[in-house]
Every structure is written in C-alpha cells, then in structure tokens.
C-alpha positions in Angstrom: -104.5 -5.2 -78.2 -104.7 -1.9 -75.9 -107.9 0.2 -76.3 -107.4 3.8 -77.7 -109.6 6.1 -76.6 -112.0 7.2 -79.6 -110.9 11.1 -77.9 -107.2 10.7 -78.8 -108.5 9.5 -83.0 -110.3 12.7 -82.9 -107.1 14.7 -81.1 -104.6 13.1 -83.4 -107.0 13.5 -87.0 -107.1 17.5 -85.7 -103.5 17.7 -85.1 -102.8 15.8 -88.7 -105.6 18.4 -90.6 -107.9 15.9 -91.5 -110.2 17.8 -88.9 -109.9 20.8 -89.4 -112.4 21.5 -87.2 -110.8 22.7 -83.3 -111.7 20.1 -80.8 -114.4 23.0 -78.9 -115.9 23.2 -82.3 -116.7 19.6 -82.3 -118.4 19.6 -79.2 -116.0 17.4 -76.9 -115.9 19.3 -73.4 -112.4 20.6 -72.3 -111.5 18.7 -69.7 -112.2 15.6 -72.0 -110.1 16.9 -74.4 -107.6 17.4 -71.0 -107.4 13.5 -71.1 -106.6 13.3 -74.4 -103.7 15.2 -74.8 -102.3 13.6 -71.4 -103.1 10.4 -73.2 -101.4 11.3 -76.4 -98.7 12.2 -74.1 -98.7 8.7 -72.4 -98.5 6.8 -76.6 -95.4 9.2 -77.1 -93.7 8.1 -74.5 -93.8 10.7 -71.8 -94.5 8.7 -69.1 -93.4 10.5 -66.5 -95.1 14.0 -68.1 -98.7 11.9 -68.5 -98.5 10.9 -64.5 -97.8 14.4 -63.3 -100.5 15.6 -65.5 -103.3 13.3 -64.7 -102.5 13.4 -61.2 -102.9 16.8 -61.3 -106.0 16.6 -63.5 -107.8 14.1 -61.4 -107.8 16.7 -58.4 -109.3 19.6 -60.2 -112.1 17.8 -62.7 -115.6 17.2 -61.6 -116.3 15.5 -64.6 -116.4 11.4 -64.0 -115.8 10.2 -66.7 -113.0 12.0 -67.4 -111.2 11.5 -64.1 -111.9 7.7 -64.7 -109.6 8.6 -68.1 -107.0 10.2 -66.2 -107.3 7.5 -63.5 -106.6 5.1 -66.0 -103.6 6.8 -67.6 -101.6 7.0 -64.1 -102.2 3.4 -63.5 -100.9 1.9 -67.6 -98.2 4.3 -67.2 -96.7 3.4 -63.6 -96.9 0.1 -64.8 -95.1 1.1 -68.2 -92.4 2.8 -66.5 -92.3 -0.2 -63.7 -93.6 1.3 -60.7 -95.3 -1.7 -59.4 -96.1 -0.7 -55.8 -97.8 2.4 -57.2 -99.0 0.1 -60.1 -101.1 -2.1 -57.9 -103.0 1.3 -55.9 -103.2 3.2 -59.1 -105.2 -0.3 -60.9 -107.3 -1.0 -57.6 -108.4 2.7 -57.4 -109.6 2.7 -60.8 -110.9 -0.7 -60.1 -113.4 1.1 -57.9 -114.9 2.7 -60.3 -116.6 0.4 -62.1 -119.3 -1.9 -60.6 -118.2 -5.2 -59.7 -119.7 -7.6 -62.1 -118.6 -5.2 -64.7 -115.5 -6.4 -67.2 -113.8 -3.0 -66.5 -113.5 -3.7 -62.7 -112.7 -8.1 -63.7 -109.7 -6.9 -65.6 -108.1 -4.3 -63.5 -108.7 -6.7 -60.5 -106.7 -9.5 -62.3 -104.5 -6.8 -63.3 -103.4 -5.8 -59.6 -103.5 -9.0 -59.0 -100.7 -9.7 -61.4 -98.6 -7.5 -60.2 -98.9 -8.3 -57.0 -97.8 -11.7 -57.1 -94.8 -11.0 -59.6 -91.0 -10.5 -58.8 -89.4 -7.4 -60.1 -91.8 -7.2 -62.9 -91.9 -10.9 -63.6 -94.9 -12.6 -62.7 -94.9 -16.2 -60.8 -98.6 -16.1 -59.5 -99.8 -18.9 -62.1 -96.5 -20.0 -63.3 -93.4 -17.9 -65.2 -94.0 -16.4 -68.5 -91.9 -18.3 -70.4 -89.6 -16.4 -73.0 -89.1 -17.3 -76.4 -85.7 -19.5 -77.0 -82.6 -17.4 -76.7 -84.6 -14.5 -75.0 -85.2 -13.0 -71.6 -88.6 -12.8 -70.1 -90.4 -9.4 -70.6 -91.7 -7.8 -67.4 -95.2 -6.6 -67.1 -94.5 -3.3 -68.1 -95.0 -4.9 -71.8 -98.3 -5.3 -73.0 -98.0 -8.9 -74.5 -95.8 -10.2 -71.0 -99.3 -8.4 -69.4 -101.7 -10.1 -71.4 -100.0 -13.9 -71.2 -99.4 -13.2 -67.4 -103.6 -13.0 -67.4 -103.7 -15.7 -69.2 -101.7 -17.8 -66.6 -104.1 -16.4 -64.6 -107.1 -17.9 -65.9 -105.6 -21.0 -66.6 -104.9 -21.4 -62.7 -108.4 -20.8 -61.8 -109.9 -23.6 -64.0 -109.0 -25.3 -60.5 -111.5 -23.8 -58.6 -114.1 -25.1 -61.2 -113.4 -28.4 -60.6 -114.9 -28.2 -56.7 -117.9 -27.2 -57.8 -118.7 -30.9 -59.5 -118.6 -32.2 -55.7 -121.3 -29.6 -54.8 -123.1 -30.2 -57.5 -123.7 -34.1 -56.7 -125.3 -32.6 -53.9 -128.4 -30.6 -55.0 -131.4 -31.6 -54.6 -133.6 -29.3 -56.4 -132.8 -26.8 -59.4 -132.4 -23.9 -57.4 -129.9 -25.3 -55.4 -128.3 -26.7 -58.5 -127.9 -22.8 -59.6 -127.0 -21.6 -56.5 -123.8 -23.6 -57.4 -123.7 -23.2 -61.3 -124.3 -19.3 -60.9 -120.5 -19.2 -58.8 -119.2 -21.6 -61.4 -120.2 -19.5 -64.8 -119.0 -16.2 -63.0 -115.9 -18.1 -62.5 -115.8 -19.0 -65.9 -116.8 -16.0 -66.9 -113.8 -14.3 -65.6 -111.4 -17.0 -66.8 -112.5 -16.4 -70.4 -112.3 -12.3 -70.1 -109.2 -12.7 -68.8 -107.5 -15.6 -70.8 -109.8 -16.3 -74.2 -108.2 -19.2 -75.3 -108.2 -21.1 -72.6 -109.4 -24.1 -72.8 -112.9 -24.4 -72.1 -113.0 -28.3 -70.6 -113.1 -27.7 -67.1 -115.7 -24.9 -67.5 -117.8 -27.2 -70.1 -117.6 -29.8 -67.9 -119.2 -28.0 -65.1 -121.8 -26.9 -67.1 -122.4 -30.9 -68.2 -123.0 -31.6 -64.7 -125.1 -29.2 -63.9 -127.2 -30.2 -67.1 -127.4 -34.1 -66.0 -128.3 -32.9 -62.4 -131.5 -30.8 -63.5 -132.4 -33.6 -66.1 -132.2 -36.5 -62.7 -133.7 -33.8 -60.6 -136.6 -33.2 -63.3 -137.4 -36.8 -63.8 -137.7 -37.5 -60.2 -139.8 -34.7 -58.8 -142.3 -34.7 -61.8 -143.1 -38.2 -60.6 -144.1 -36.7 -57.4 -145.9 -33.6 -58.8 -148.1 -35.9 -61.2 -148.7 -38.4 -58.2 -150.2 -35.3 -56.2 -151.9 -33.6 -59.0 -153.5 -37.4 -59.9 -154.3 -37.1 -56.4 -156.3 -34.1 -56.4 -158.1 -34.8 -60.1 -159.5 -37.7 -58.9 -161.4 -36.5 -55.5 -162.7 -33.9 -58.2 -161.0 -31.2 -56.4 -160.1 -28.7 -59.8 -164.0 -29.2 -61.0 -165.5 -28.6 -57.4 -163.3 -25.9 -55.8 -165.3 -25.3 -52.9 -164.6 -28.8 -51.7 -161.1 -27.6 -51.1 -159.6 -27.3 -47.4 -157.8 -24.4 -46.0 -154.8 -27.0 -45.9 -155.3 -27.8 -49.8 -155.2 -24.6 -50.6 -152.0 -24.1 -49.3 -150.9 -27.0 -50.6 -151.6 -26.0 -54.3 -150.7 -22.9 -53.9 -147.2 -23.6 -52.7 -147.2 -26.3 -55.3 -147.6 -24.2 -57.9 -144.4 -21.2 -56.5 -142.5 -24.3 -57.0 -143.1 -25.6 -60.5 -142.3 -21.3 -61.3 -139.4 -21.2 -59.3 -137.8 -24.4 -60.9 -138.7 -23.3 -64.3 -136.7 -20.1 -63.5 -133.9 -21.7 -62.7 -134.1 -23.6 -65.9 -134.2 -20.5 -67.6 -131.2 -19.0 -65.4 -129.8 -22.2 -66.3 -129.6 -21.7 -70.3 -128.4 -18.2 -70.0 -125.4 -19.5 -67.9 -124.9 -21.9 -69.5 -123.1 -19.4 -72.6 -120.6 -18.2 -69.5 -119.0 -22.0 -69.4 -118.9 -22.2 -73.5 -115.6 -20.8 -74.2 -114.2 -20.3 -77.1 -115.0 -22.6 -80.5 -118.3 -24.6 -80.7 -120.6 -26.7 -78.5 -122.9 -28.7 -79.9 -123.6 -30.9 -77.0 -123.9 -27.1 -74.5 -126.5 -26.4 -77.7 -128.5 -29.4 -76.8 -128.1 -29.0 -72.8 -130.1 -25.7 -73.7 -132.6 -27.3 -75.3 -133.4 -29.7 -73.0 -133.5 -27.4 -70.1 -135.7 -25.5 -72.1 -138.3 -28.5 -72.6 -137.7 -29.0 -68.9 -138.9 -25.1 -68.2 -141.9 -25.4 -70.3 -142.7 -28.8 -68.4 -142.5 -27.3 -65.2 -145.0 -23.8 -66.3 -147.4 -26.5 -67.3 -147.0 -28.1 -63.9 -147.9 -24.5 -62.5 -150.8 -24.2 -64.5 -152.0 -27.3 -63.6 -152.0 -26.6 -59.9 -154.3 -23.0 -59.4 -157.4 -23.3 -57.4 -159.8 -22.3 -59.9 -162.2 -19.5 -58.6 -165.3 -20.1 -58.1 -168.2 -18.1 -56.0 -170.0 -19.4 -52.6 -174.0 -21.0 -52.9 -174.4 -19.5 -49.7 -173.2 -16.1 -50.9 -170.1 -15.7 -48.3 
C-alpha cells in the first residue's frame, strides 16, 4: 500500500467542499500546498506534468521538507512511467535525505537497488517475479511487481545471516558477542522492512545463538569473578580498605567496568533481540529475554560487589 501524503486528503476534501475552508486559511504554507497539487497531479496520472513540475519546484523552494516531497514525486513517477536510469538517481538522491539507519533511507536504498539489478523493468536481482498462470510479469513500474521484487530482496539476504553463526562461535565475551549480533539484527531488521513476511528462521536462529553464547559465556566468567571476589573477602580486603595495594585497586576497579559493560550488552542484547523476531510469535525469543535479563542483573550485582569502599587515612593523608 503507497503512502498518501495527509497534504493531498486535505487538497482533495477542499477541492470536493467538505473543506470549505482555502488551503492558506488552514494554515498549510504554499509551497506545501505546491507539492500537493503536483502530487495530485502524479495519482491522476500526469506523469510527465508532475516531473516537470517538481523538478522545477525543487530548484526554487527553501523549504525541506517540501523539496523532500517533490524529490519523492520525480523518483515514484520516473519509475511509473519506466524511466529506470533516471529512476535509480531520482531514488538515491532522495535516499540522501534521510539518515541512514532511518526506514525512509532502508527503503529507497532497496528500491534503487531493485531497479538496478532488473532487465527492462523486470527484476532478476533475487530471482524473477513470477506471474500469475496465463499472465505476463509486471514491471516495476507497478506497485505490487515493486513490493514482491523487495520481498525477493529480503528473502536473498537471509543468506548473509547465516555467516554470522560462524562468528558467533567465536566470541569470547558479551561484547564481542554484540559486536556481531548488532550487524545481524540490523540485517534483519532490513529484511523484515523490506519483505514482512519473510520468514523469520534464519534471523531467529541467529538471535538463538547469540542467546546460548552469553548464557556459556555467563556461566564461565562468573566462576572466575566469584573466585577473585572470594579471593579478596577472605584477606579482609572490603572490611579493611586501606590494606589495599595500588595494584588491587586497579584490579577492582577494572573488575567492576567489566561486570557494567557485560550487563550492557545484556541489555543491548534484549532490545535486539525484537529486530530478529519477525513476524508471528516467539515464545522461546520471549524467554531468551528473560534470561539475559537475569544475566544483566547478575552481572550489576557483580559490579557492586567489586567498589573499594572509602574509607579515610589514621594518619590523616
């Protein structure tokens, strides 16, 4: 479904009389209301008309938002009419006008993209479109051929997920486990903007590796925190903290940076973990969440556990 721009509603209600109110009246600045006539122009049909007029728009506003409007008109409408050279500029120019981990900037990405790797409108990036029996294949200047060519899209980038399992096996600590999950939920991230139903396995699965690396990772260096912590509580260190050395002091101090930082990546971990979900329900994602969640709280009390309590000299230094 194509987003209509909530400026043509109010330009088509005037025009119809069930605004009677003129579109100055309602407070909408002109050169908005610019873009929404050469949009209205654009749903009629007048392709050609909407391109020479945003073009011509876009060199005279100073108003961004608008010429991000207009930009976006000239690039649904060369593509409409099957101008896919000018297409594929007119998409990566308004592209660049959205920060990169926005959606906007995603979808008109995957949209040049599209284009680029398709023959005479058809796309064969991730695979042909396939038509329904005893019809031909729509180009890309149709919305739905558009929207299933994304969706081939996304379904050939489930690939790239499947690397990240062999980098996972190889973290040894929770940061470096994100370092790798953060790539693989953005990835998945864009798979799912671009194709929702895809399925979600390879993305799920990910996420279930990541989850069984922290837990392994957890139970192994809690072993060694408690060793040293045990360590410390029994030379009396915590109730006498003037018997600690320069060297001890480091030692707990760098101890404790660590217990925060791997509960942050815990935390990082369960908000990532949504980008892998996918459509439908995931019971076992729900309990990987709350498990890395129990793992997070373990690790604060870890960092709690290793302060140097403060304490003032006998000899008044």
């Amino acid at each position: 479904m194509r987003r209509v721009s909530p400026i043509v509603v109010v330009l088509v209600l005037c025009a119809g009389g069930a605004l009677p109110a003129a579109a100055g009246e309602l407070g909408i600045p002109d050169d908005a209301q610019r873009v929404a006539e050469i949009q209205a122009q654009m749903m009629a049909g007048n392709t050609d008309e909407a391109v020479k007029a945003a073009r011509a728009f876009v060199k005279t506003t100073k108003d961004e938002n608008s010429k991000t409007e207009a930009m976006r008109v000239i690039a649904e409408a060369l593509r409409k009419k099957g101008d896919w050279r000018g297409a594929i500029g007119a998409y990566r120019g308004l592209r660049d006008r959205f920060d990169k981990s926005s959606d906007d900037y995603i979808r008109f990405t995957a949209i040049a993209d599209v284009i680029a790797g398709s023959q005479n409108g058809i796309y064969k990036g991730g695979g042909t479109v396939k038509p329904a029996p005893g019809t031909q294949a729509k180009k890309l200047s149709d919305d739905e051929a558009l929207d299933a060519a994304l969706a081939l899209l996304a379904k050939s980038r489930c690939t790239r997920l499947k690397s990240r399992g062999t980098q996972l096996r190889r973290t040894r600590t929770p940061q470096d486990v994100m370092n790798v999950f953060r790539l693989a939920a953005g990835e998945a991230r864009e798979i799912f903007l671009l194709g929702p139903n895809t399925p979600p396995d390879d993305a799920r699965a990910v996420g279930k590796m990541a989850a069984q690396r922290l837990a392994k990772i957890h139970a192994q260096v809690t072993v060694v925190l408690q060793k040293k912590l045990q360590g410390y509580q029994q030379k009396k260190k915590f109730q006498n903290p003037w018997s600690f050395t320069n060297v001890e002091k480091k030692d707990v101090k760098q101890t404790h940076q660590l217990c925060k930082d791997m509960g942050a990546a815990e935390k990082e971990f369960q908000t990532a973990l949504f980008h892998v979900t996918g459509s439908g329900e995931w019971l076992e994602g729900d309990s990987f969440r709350t498990e890395s969640n129990d793992r997070a709280a373990a690790y604060e009390q870890l960092a709690e556990a290793f302060i140097v309590p403060a304490y003032r000299s006998i000899w008044g230094w």
